[in-house]
Backbone as a chain_set.jsonl record, in Angstrom:
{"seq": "XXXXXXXXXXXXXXXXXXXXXXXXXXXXXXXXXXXXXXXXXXXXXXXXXXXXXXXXXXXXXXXXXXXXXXXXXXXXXXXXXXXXXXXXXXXXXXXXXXXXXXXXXXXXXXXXXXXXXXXXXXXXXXXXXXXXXXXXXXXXXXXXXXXXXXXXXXXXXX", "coords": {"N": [[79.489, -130.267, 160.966], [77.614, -131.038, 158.17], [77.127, -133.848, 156.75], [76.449, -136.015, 153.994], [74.795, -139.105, 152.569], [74.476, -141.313, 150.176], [72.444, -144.308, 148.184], [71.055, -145.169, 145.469], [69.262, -147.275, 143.841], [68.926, -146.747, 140.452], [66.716, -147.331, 137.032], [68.407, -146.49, 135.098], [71.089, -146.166, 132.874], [74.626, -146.076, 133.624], [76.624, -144.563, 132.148], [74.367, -142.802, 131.084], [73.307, -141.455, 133.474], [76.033, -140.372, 134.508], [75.869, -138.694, 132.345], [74.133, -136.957, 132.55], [74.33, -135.714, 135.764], [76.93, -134.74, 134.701], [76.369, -132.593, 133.323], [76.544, -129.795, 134.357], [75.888, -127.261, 133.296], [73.128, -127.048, 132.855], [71.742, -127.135, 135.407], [70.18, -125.244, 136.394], [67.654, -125.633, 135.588], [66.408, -127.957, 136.991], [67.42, -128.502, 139.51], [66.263, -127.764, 142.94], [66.777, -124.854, 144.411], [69.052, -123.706, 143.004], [69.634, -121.017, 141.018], [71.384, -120.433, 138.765], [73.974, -120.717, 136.735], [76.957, -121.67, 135.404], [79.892, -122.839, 133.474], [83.204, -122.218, 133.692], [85.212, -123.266, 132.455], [86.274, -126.29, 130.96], [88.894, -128.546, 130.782], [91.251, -131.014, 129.627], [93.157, -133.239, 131.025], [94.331, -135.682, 130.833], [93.093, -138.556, 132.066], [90.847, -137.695, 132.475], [88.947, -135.156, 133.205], [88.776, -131.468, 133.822], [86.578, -129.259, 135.236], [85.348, -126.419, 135.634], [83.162, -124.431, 137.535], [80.896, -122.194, 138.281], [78.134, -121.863, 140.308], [74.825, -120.044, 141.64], [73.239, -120.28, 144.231], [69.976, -119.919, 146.161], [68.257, -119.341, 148.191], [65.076, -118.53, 149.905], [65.989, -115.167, 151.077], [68.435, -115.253, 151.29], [71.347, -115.533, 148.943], [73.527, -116.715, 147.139], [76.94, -117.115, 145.214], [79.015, -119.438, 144.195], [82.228, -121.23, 143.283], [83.269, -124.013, 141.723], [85.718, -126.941, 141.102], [85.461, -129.542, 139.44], [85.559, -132.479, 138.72], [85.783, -135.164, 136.175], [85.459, -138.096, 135.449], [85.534, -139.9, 133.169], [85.657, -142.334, 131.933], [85.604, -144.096, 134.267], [83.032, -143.608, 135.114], [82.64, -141.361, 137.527], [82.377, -138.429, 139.598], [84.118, -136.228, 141.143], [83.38, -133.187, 143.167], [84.695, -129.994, 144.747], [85.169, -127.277, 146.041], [85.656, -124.198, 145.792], [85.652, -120.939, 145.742], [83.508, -119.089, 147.721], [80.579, -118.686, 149.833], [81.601, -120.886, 151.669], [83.128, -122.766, 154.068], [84.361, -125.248, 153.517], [83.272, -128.202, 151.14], [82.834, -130.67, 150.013], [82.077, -133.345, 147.297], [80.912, -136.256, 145.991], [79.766, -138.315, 143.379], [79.022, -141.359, 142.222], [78.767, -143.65, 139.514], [77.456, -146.806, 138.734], [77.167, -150.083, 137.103], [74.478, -152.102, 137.558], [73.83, -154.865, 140.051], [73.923, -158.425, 138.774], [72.065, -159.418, 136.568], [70.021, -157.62, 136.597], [68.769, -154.183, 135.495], [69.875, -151.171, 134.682], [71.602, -149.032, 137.113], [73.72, -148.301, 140.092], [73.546, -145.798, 141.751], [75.729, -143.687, 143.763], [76.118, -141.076, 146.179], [77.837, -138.567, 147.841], [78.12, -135.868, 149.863], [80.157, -133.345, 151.826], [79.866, -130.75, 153.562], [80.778, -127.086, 154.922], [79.16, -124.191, 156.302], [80.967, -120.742, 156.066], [80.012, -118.843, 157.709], [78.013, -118.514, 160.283], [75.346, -118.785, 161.069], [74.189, -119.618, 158.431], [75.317, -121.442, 158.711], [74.012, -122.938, 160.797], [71.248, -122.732, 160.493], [71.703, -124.793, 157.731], [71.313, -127.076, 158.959], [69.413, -127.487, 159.833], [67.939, -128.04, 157.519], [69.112, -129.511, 156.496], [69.485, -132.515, 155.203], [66.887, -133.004, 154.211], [66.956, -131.099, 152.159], [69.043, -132.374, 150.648], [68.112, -134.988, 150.183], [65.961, -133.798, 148.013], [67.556, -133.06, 146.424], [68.588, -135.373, 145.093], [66.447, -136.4, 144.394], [65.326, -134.588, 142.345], [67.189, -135.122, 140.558], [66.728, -138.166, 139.759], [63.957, -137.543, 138.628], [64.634, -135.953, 136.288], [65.957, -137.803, 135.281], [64.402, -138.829, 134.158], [63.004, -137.696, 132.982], [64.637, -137.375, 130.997], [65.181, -139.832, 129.762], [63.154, -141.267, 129.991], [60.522, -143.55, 131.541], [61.332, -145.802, 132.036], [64.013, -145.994, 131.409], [65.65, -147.35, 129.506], [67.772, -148.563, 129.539], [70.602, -150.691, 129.306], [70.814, -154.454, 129.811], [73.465, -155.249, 132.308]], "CA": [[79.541, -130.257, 159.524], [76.507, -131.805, 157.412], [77.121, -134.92, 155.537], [74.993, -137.119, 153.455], [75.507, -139.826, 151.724], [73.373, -142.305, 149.847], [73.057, -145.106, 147.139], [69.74, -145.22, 144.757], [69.298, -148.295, 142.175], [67.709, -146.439, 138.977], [66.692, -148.15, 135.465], [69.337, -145.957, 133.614], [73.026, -146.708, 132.554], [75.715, -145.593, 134.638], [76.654, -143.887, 131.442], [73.287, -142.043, 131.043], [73.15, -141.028, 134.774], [77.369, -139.821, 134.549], [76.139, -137.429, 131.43], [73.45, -136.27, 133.402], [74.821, -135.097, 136.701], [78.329, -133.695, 134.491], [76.123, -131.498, 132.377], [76.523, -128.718, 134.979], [75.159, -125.959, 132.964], [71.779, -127.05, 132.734], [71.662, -127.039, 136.906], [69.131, -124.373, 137.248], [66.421, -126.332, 134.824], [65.733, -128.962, 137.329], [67.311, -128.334, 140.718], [65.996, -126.833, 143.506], [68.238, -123.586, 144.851], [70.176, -123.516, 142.069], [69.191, -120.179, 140.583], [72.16, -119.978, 138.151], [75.219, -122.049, 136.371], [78.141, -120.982, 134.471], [81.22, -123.612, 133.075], [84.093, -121.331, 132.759], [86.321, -123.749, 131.464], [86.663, -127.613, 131.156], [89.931, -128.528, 130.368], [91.357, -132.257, 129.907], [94.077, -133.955, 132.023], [94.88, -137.093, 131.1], [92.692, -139.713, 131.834], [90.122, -136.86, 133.366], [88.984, -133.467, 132.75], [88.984, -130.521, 134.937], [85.771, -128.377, 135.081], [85.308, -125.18, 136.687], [81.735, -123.81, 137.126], [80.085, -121.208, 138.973], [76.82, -121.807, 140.87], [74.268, -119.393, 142.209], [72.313, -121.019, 144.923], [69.635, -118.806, 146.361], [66.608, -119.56, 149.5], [64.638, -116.953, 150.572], [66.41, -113.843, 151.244], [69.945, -116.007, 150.907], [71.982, -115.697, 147.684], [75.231, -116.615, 146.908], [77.766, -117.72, 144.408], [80.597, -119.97, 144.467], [83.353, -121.824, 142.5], [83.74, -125.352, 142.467], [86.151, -127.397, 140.827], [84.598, -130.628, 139.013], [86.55, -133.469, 138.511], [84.792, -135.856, 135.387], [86.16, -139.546, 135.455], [84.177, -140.423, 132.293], [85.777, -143.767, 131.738], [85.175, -144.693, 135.302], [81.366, -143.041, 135.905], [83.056, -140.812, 138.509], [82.407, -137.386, 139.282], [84.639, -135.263, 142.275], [83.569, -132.036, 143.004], [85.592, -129.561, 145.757], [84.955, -125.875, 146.467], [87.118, -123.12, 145.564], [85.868, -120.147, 146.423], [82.353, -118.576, 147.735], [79.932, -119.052, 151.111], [81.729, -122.69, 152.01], [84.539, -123.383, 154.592], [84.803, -126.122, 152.174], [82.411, -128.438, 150.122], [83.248, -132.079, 148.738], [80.746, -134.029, 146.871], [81.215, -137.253, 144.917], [79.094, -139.283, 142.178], [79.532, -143.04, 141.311], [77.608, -144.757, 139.049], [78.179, -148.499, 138.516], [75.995, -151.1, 136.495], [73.358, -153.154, 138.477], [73.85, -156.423, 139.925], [74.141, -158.719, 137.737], [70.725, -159.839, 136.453], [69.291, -156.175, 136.685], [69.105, -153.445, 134.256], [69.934, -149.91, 135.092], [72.632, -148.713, 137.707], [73.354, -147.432, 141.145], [74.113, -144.367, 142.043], [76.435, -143.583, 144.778], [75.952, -139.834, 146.303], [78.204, -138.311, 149.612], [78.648, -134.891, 150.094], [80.359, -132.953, 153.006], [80.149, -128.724, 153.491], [80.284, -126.293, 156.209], [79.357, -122.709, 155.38], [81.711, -120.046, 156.975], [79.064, -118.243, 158.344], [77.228, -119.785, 161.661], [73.875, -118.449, 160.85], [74.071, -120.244, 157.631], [75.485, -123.467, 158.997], [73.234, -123.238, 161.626], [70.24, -122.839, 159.492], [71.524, -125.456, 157.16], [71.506, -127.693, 159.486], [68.014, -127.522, 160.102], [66.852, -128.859, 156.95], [70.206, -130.186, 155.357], [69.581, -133.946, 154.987], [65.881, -132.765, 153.235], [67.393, -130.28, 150.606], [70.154, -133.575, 150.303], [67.301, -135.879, 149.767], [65.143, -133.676, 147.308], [68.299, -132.433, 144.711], [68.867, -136.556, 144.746], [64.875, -136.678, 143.326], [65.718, -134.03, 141.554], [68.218, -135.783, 139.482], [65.987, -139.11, 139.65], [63.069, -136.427, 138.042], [65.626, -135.424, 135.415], [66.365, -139.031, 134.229], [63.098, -140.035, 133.938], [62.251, -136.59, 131.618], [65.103, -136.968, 129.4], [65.231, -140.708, 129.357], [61.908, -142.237, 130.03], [60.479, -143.92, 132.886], [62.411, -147.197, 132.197], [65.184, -145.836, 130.691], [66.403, -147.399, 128.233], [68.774, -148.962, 130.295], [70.835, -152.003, 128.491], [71.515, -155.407, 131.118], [74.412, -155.003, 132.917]], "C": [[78.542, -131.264, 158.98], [77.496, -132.647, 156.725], [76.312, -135.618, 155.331], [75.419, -138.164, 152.214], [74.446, -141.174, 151.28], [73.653, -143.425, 148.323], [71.589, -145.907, 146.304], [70.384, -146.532, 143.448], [68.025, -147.571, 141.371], [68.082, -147.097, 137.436], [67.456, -147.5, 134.838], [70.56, -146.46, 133.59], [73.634, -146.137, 133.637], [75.768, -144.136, 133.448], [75.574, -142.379, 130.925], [72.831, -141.049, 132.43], [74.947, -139.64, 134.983], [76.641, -138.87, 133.923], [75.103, -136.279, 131.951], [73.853, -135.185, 134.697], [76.249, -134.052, 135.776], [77.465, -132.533, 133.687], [75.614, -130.033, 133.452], [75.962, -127.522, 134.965], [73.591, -126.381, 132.829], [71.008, -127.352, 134.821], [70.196, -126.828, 136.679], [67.805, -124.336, 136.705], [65.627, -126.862, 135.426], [66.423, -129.051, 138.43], [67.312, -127.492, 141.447], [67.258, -125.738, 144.147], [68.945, -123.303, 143.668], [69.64, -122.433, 141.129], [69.885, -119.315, 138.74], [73.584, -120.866, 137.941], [75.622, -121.593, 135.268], [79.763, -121.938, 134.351], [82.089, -122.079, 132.898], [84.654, -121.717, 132.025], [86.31, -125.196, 131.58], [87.867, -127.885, 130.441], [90.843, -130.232, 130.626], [92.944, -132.593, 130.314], [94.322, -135.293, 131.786], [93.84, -138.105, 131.001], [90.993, -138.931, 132.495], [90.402, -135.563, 132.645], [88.356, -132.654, 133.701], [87.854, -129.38, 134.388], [85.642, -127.183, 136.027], [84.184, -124.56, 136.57], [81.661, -123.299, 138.845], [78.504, -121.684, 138.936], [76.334, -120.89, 141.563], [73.01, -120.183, 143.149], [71.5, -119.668, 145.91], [68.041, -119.431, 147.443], [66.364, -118.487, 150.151], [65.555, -115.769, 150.192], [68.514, -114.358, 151.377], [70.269, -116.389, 149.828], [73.377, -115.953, 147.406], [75.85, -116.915, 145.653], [78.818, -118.345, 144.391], [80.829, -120.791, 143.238], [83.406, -123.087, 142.561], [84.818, -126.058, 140.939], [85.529, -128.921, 140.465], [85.468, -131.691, 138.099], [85.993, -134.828, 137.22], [85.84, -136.817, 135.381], [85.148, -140.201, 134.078], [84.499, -141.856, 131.888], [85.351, -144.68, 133.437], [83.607, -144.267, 135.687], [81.606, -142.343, 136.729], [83.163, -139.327, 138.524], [82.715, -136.781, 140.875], [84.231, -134.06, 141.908], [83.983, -131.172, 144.309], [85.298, -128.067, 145.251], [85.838, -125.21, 146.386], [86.853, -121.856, 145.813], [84.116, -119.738, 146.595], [82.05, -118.972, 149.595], [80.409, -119.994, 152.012], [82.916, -122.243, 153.096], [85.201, -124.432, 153.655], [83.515, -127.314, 152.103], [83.621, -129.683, 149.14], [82.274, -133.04, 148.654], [81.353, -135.153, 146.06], [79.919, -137.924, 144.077], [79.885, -140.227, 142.029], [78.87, -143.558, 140.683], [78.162, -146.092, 138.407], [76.824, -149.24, 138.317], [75.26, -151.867, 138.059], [73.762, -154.153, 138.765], [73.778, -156.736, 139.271], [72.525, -159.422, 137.574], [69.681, -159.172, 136.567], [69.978, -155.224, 135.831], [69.34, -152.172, 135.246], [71.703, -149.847, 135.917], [72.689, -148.653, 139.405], [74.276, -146.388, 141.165], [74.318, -144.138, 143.162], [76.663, -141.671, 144.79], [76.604, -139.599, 147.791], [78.366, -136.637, 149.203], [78.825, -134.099, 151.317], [80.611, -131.557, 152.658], [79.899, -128.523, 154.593], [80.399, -125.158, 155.707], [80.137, -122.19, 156.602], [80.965, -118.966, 157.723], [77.985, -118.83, 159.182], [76.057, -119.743, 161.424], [73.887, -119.284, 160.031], [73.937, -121.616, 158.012], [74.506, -123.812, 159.527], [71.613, -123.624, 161.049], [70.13, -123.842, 158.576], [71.235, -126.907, 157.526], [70.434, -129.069, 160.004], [67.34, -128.758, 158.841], [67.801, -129.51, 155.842], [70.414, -131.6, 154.754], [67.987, -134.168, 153.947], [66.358, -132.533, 152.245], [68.059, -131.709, 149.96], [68.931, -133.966, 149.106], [66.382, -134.931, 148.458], [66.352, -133.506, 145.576], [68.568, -133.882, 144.388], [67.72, -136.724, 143.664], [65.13, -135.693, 142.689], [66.262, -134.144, 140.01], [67.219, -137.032, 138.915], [64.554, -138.06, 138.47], [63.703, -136.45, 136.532], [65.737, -136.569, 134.189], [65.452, -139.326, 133.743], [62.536, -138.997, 132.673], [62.697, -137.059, 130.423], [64.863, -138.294, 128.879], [64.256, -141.842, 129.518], [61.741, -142.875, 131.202], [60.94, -145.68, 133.018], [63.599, -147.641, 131.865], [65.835, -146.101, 130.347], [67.689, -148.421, 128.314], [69.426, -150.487, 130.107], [71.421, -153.11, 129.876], [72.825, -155.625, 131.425], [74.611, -156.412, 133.311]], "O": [[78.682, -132.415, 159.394], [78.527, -132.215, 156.209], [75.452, -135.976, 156.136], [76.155, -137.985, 151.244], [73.79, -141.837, 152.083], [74.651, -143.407, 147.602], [71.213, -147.048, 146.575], [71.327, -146.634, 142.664], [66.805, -147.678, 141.492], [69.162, -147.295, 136.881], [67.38, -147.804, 133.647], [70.948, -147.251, 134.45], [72.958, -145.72, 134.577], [75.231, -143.047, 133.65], [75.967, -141.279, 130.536], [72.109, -140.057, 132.327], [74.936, -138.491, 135.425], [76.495, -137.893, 134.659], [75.217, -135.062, 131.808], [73.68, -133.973, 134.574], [76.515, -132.899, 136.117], [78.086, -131.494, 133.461], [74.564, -129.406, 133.31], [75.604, -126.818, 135.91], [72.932, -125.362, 132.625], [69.874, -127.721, 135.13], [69.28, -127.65, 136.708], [66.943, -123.51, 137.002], [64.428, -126.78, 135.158], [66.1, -130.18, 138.8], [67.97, -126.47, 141.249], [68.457, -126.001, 144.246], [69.492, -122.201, 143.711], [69.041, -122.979, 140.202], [69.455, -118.439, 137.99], [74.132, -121.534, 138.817], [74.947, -121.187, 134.322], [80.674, -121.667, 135.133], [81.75, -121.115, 132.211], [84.892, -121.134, 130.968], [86.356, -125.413, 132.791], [87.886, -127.386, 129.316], [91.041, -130.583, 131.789], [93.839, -132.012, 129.7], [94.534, -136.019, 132.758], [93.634, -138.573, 129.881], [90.111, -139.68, 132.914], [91.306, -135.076, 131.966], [87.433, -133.1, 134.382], [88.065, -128.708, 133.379], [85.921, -127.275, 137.223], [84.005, -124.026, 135.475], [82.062, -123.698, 139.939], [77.811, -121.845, 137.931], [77.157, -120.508, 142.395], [71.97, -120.585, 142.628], [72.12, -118.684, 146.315], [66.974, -119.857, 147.0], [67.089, -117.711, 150.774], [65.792, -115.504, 149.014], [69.498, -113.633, 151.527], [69.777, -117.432, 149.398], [74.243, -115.092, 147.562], [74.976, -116.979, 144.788], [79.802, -117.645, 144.63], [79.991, -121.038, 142.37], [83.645, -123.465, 143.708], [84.585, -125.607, 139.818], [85.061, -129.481, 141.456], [85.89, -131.538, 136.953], [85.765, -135.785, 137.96], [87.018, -136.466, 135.316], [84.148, -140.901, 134.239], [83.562, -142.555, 131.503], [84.846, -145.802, 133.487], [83.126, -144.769, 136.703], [80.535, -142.307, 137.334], [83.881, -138.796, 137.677], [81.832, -136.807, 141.733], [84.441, -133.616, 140.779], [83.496, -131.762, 145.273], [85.223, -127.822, 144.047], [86.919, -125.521, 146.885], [87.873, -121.292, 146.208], [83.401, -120.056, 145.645], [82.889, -119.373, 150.402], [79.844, -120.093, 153.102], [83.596, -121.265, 152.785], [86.337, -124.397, 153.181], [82.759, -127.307, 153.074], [84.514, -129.655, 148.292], [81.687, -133.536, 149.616], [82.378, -134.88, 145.436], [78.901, -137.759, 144.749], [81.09, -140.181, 141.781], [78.039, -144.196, 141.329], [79.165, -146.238, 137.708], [75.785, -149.151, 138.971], [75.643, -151.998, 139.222], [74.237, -154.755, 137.802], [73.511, -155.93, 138.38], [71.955, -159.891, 138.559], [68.557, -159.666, 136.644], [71.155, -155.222, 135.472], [69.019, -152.205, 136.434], [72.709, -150.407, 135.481], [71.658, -148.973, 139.996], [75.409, -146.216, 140.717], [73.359, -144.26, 143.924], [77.154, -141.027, 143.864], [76.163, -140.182, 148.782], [78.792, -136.37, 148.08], [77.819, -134.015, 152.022], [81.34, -131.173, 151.743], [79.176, -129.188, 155.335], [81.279, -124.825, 154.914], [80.158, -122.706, 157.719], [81.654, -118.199, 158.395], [77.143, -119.592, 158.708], [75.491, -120.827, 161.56], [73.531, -120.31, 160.61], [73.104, -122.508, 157.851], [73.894, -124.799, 159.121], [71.02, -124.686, 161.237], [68.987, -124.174, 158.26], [70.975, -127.786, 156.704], [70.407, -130.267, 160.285], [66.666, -129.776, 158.997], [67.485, -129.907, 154.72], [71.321, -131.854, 153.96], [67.836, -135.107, 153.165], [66.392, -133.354, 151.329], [67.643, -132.123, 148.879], [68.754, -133.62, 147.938], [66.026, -135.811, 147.674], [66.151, -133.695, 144.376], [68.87, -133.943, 143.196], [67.865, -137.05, 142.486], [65.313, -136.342, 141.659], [65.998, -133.635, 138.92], [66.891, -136.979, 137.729], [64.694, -138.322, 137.276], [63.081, -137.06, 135.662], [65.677, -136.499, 132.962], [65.48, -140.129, 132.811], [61.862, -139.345, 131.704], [62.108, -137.23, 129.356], [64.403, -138.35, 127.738], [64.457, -143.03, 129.261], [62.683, -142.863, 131.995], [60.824, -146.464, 133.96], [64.159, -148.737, 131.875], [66.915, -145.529, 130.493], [68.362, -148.897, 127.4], [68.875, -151.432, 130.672], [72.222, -152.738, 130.734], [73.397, -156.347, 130.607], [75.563, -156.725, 134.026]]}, "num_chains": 1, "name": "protein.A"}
């Protein structure tokens, strides 16, 4: 089973980085595979709100769609997301973002995610170049911040 897991210091907020990664529907703007993105429903819980979106991820001649469940912690910077139905055996990803040391502006960003597809070819294949794809949808996001929010973003001292 692939896992990956990493922890980037970028010049933005925690806050600015959280609204980034939760805005789910704008996926297939600015990361790679992601061919397609659909919220069905966000729905709030308490101290948390419960998202449900559909992704179309698509390489080469491999297309799929699945379900995931998306967990938004917006008072904590915290974002769970868990697999519900599509290509996956199962699929859990987390987001953290937490201010900078102290005496530095921006954040870090805390990234793990663990999947195995139910299909061996797949796994097998993903296997191959699964710690790349990791590493590029991370720049991806890093890409993202820097469009919407400048390349020093803005980012108040923590």
């Amino acid at each position: 089973m692939p896992t990956h897991a990493e922890t980037r210091a970028l010049p933005y907020s925690p806050e600015q980085m959280y609204a980034l990664v939760a805005d789910v529907a704008r996926y297939p703007q600015f990361i790679p595979w992601i061919s397609a993105s659909r919220v069905r429903s966000i729905t709030p819980e308490g101290d948390h709100a419960v998202m449900l979106a559909d992704l179309v991820i698509g390489f080469k001649m491999f297309r799929e769609r699945f379900l995931s469940r998306v967990t938004l912690w917006e008072e904590d910077r915290k974002i769970d997301t868990e697999y519900v139905d599509g290509p996956f055996k199962h699929m859990i990803s987390t987001w953290a973002f937490t201010p900078a040391p102290e005496g530095k502006t921006g954040c870090e960003v805390h990234f793990s995610v663990d999947f195995e597809f139910r299909n061996k070819i797949l796994q097998g294949a993903a296997g191959l170049f699964f710690h790349e794809a990791m590493q590029r949808i991370v720049r991806a996001f890093e890409a993202r911040a820097e469009a919407l929010y400048g390349p020093g973003g803005g980012a108040v001292t923590a």
